[in-house]
C-alpha positions as CSV (number, residue, x, y, z in Angstrom):
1,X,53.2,124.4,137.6
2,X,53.7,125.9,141.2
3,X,55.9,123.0,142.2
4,X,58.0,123.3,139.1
5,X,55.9,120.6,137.1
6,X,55.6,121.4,133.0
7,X,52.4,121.4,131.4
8,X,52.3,120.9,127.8
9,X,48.8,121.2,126.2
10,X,47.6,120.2,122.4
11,X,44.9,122.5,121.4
12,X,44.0,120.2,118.3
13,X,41.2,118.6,119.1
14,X,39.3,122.0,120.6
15,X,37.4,124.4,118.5
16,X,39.3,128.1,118.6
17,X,36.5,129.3,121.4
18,X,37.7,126.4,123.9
19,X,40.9,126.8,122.9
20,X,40.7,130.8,123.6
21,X,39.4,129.7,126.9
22,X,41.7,127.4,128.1
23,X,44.6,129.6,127.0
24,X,43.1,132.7,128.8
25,X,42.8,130.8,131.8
26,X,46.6,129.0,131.9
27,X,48.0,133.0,131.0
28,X,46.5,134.0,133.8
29,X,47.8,131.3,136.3
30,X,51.5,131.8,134.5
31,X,51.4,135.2,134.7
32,X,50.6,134.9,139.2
33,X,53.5,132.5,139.1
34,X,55.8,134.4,136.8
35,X,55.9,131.6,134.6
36,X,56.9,131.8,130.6
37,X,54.7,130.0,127.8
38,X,56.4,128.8,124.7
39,X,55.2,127.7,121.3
40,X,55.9,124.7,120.1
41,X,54.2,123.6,117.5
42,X,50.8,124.7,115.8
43,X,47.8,124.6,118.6
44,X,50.8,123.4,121.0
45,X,52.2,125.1,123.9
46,X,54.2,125.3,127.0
47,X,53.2,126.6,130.1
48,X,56.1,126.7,132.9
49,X,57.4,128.0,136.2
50,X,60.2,130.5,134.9
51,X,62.4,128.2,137.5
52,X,62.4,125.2,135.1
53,X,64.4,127.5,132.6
54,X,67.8,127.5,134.9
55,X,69.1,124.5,134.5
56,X,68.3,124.1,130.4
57,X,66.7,120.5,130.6
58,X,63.6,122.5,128.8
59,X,65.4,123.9,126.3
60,X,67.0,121.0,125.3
61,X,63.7,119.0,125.3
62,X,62.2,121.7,123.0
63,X,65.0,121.3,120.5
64,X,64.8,117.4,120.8
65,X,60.6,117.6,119.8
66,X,60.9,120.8,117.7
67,X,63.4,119.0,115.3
């Protein structure tokens, strides 16, 4: 995510404390890199670099999966 590099993550197959875990720990790495997460789907997510936002390839890929 540092380098600009998306990271999607399903949380399907974890039970909620994993889950929990594994969300607590990617906040805290978005939040040192000023990043943004974004919801896309139940138990899926979007963790980011606030950089990949400017040019709207993201947004455009969230409406493409989202639909």
């Amino acid at each position: 995510m540092i380098n600009g590099s998306p990271l999607i993550l399903n949380f399907e197959p974890l039970d909620i404390d994993q889950a929990n875990k594994v969300v607590a720990f990617f906040s805290g790495v978005v939040y040192a890199i000023t990043g943004e997460i974004v919801h896309i789907q139940e138990k899926v997510f979007l963790f980011a670099n606030k950089d990949v936002y400017k040019d709207g390839t993201i947004e455009e890929f969230l409406k493409e999966i989202v639909e």
